[in-house]
N, C-alpha and C positions, 0 to 999 in steps of 0.2 A: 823805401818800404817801411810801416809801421812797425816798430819793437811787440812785440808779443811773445809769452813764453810757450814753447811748443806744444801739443798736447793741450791748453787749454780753450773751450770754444772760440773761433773767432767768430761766427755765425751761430745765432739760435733764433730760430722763429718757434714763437708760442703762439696755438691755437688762432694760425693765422687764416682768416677768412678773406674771398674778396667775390666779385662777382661781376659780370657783364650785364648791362641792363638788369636787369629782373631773372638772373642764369644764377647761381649761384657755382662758381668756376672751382671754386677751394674750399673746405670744409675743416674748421680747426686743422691745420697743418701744426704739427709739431716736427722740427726735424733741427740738427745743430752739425756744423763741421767747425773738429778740432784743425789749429794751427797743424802744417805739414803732413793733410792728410789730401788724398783725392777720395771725395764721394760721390756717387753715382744717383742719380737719381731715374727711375725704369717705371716703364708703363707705356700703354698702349695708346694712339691715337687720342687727343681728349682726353687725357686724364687729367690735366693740369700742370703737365711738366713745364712746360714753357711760361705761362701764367705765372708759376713759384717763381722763375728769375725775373721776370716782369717785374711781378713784387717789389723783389729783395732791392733791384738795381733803380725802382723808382718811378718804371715806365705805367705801373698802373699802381691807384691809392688803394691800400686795405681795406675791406670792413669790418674789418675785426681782428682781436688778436695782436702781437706788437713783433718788430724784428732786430735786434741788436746784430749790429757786427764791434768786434771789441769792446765790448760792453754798455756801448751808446746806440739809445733806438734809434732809428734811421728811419720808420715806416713814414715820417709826416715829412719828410727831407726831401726837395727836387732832386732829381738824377745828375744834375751837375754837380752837387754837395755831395752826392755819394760816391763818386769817379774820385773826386778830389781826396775822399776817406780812406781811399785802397780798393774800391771795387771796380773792375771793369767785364765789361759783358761782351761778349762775343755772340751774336744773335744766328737766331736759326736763318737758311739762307742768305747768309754772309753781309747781304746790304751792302753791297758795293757799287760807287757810283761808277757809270762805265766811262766818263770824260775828266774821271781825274785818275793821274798818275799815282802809280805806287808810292812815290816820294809823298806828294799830296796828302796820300792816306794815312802814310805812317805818321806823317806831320799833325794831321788832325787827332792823332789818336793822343799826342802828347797837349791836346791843349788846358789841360786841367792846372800844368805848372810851367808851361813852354817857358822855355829858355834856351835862345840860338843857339850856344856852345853843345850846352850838355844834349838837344834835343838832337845836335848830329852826333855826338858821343853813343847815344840811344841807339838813333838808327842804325849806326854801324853793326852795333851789339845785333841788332835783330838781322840786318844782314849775314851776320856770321854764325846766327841758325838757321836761314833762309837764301839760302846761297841764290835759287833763282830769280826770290824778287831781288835780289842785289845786280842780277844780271837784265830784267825789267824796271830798273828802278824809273827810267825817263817812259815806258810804256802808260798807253794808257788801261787801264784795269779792265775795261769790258773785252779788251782784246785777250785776257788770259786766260788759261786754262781753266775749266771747273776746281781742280786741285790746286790751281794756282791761286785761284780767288779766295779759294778756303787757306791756305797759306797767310795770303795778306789780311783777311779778315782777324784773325788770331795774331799775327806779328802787331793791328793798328791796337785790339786790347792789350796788348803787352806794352807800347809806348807808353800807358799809364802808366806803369810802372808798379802795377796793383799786387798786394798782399792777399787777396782772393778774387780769383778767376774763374767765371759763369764762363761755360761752353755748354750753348745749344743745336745738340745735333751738327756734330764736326762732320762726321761719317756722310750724313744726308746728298745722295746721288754723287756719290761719288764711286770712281769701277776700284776695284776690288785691291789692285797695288796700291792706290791713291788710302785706301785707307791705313791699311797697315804703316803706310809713310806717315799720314797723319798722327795716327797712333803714337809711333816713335817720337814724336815731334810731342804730345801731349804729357809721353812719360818723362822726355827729358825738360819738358819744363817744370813737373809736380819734384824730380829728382834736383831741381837748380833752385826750390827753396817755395817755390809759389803755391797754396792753397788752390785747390780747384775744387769747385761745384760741376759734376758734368753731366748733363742729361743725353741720354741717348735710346734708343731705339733696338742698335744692335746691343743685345744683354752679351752676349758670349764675348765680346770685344770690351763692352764695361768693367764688365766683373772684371777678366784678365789685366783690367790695370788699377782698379779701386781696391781700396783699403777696405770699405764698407757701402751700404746701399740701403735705399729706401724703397720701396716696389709702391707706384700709386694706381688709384683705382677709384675712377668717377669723383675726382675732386679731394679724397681722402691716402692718407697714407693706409697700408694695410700690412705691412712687412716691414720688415728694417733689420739688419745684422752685420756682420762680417760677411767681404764678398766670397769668399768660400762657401761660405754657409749658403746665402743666397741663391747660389748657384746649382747646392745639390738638394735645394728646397723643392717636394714635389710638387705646390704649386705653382713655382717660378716655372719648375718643369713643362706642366701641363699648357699653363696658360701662355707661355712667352716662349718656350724651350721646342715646342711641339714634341715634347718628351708624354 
């Protein structure tokens, strides 16, 4: 994991724009996550939540606007160069392929520095927070559980070995123990040292474990604070809260 002093941004996007076709997706985005924090980022359907880690991790080019993580811009960088920097992304709907094995995936997830010893060294680590895919490990992956899938999806980001961690929509269809598991599983990795960016859908489940949040809206940030605040804001209320 990169040295960085705690507390200082490791992520700041300024005034970062992008767009689909002729959509304009993102609208100056300003947002920044300090070293050992988790923030949240909220909003509804199409706001652009997904899109902002798109962004950051490479999978789509800006049009505007620039993104530094540790102080070097990263927006003109392949996504392979940015894995390699410290960032790994964990995507909405897990992207799991159903004919490779858990081991496979965890395998793949370390290819940015793969090296045989340390890369079983790795997976052991992630077996001994994931105790089930340790007991799937020769399974193949379409055969697991939804919870399981989301499980390994998050164990293959973590073979990076990454100093900030995008989770898109962990929670997503998943029944309602599975999330709370998942949950637990998110705070003990922000509590074991790792930077996370999290987007999510459930706010009441966000907040409960963020530090701070951003609220988006039709491509734009429109909020931003500590997630207490966030929380007992009336229009987080109104809009997202059904308060």
């Amino acid at each position: 994991m990169p040295t960085w002093v705690r507390g200082l941004p490791v992520l700041r996007l300024t005034q970062v724009e992008a767009r689909y076709g002729k959509i304009d997706v993102l609208k100056k985005i300003d947002l920044e996550v300090r070293r050992g924090e988790l923030v949240t980022l909220l909003g509804a359907n199409g706001a652009g939540k997904s899109t902002t880690l798109r962004a950051i991790s490479g999978l789509i080019a800006p049009t505007g606007g620039k993104i530094e993580f540790m102080g070097r811009e990263i927006h003109r960088l392949k996504p392979q160069a940015i894995v390699g920097l410290g960032i790994a992304h964990c995507p909405e709907g897990r992207k799991i392929w159903p004919e490779m094995t858990v081991e496979e995936h965890l395998q793949m997830g370390a290819y940015s520095w793969y090296s045989g010893k340390k890369v079983r060294q790795e997976m052991d680590r992630i077996f001994g927070n994931f105790a089930v895919l340790k007991e799937r490990r020769r399974q193949m992956a379409g055969t697991l559980s939804g919870g399981e899938q989301q499980m390994l999806a998050i164990g293959r980001a973590l073979m990076a070995r990454p100093a900030l961690l995008l989770l898109d929509e962990p929670s997503l269809g998943l029944a309602p123990l599975m999330v709370e598991r998942t949950a637990a599983i998110i705070r003990d990795i922000h509590r074991g040292g790792t930077t996370v960016l999290l987007v999510e859908q459930n706010l009441h489940l966000a907040l409960r474990m963020a530090d701070r949040g951003y609220v988006m809206e039709i491509g734009r940030i429109v909020l931003s604070g500590a997630a207490g605040d966030l929380l007992g804001n009336e229009h987080v209320k109104k809009a997202y809260l059904g308060g």
